[in-house]
C-alpha positions as CSV (number, residue, x, y, z in Angstrom):
1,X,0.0,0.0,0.0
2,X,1.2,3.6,-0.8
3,X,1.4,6.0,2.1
4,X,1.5,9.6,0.9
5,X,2.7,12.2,3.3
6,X,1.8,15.9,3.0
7,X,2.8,18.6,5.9
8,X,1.9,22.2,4.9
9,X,2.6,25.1,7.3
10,X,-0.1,28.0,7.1
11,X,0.6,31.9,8.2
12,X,-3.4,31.3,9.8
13,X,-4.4,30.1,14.0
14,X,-5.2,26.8,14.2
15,X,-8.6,27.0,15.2
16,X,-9.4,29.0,12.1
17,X,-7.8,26.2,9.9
18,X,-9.5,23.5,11.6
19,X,-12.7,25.1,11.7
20,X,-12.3,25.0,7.9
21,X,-11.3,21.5,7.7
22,X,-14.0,20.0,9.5
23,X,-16.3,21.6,7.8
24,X,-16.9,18.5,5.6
25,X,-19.8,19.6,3.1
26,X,-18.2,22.9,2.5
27,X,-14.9,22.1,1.2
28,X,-15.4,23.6,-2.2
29,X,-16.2,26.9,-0.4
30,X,-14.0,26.8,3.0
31,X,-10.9,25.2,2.1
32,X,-10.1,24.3,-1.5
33,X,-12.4,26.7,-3.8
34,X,-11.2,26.3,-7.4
35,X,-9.8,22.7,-6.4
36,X,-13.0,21.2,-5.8
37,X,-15.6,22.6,-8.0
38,X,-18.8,20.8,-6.5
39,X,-19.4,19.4,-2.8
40,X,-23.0,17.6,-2.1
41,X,-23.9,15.9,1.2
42,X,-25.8,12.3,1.3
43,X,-25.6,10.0,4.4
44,X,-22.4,10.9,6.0
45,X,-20.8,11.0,3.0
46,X,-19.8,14.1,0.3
47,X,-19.7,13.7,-3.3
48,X,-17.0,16.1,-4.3
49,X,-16.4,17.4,-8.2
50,X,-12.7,18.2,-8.7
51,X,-11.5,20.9,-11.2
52,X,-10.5,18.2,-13.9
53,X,-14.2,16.5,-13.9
54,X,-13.2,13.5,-11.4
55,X,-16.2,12.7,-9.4
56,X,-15.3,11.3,-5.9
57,X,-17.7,10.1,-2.9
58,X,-16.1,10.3,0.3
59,X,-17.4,8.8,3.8
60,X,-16.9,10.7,6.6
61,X,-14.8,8.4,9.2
62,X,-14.5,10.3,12.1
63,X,-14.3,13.7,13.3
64,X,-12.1,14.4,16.2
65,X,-12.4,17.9,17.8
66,X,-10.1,17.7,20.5
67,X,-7.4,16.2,18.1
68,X,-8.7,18.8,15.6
69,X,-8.4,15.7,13.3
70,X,-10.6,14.1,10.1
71,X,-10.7,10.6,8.8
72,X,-12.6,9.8,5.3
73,X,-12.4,7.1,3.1
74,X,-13.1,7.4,-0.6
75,X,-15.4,4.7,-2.4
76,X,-16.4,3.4,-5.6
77,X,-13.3,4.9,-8.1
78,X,-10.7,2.9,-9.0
79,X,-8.5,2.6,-5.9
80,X,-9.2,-0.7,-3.9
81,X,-8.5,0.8,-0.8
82,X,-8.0,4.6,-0.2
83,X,-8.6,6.6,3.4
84,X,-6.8,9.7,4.6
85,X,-6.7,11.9,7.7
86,X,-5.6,15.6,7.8
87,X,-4.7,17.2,11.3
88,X,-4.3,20.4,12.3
89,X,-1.1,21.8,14.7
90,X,-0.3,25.1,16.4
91,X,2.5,26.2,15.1
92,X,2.9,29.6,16.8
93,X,0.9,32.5,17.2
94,X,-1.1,32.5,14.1
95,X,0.6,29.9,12.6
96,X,-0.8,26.3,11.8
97,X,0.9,22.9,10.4
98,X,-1.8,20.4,9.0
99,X,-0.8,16.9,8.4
100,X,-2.8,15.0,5.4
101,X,-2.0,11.7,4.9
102,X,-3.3,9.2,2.4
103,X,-3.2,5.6,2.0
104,X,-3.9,4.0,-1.4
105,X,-4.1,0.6,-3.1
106,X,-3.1,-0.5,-6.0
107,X,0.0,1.7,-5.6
108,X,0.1,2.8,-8.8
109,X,-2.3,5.4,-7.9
110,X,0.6,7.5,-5.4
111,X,1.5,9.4,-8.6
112,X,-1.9,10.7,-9.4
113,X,-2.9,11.6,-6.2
114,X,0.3,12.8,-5.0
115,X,-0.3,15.7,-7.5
116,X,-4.1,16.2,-6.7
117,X,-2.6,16.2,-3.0
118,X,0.0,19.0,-4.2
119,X,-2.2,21.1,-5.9
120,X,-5.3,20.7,-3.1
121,X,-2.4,21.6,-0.8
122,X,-1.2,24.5,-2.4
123,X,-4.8,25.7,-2.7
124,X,-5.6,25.3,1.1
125,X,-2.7,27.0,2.0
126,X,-3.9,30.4,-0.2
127,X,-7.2,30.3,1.2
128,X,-6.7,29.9,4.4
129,X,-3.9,32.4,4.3
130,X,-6.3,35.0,2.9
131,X,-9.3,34.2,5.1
């Protein structure tokens, strides 16, 4: 199984970062706008519409507030097996570090989603910078 590891400090207080993050049906507006084009909620799950067409549904895990941590697990596309978890740290006053990490099977998906990871990363870093 692949393992891919993102860390990505934001200039933003953790509480406004997570606050973001766990918003799980807003993702499109909150935390990746332009990334994900399309969010919509059905039994704890989101089906999310990326900016090249790629329809994904994604189950919500498990929410963690005190950890300000978020599991989900994405179903149905052509990964086998795929879950992630993103975390958010203080990093200083008004400074965050969030943690995303994604397992995937077969691994010749890493590639792929290593780059949807780098560009939804680079994304959630902007906005949450300018928010």
């Amino acid at each position: 199984m692949a393992t891919i590891y993102r860390e990505i400090a934001i200039s933003a207080d953790a509480s406004q970062v997570w606050d973001a993050l766990r918003d799980f049906g807003a993702v499109q507006e909150r935390l990746v706008p332009g990334f994900v084009t399309a969010c919509a909620l059905e039994d704890g799950a989101r089906v999310v519409t990326f900016f090249n067409g790629m329809v994904a549904r994604e189950l919500l895990v498990g929410l963690d507030e005190s950890a300000m941590r978020i599991a989900y697990a994405s179903v149905g596309g052509r990964a086998t097996h795929h879950n992630a978890s993103a975390q958010v740290f203080p990093a200083g006053e008004g400074r965050a570090r969030l943690v995303w990490i994604t397992d995937v099977l077969p691994d010749a998906l890493a590639e792929p989603i290593s780059q949807m990871m780098d560009r939804g990363g680079a994304t959630m870093k902007r906005t949450l910078e300018a928010s």
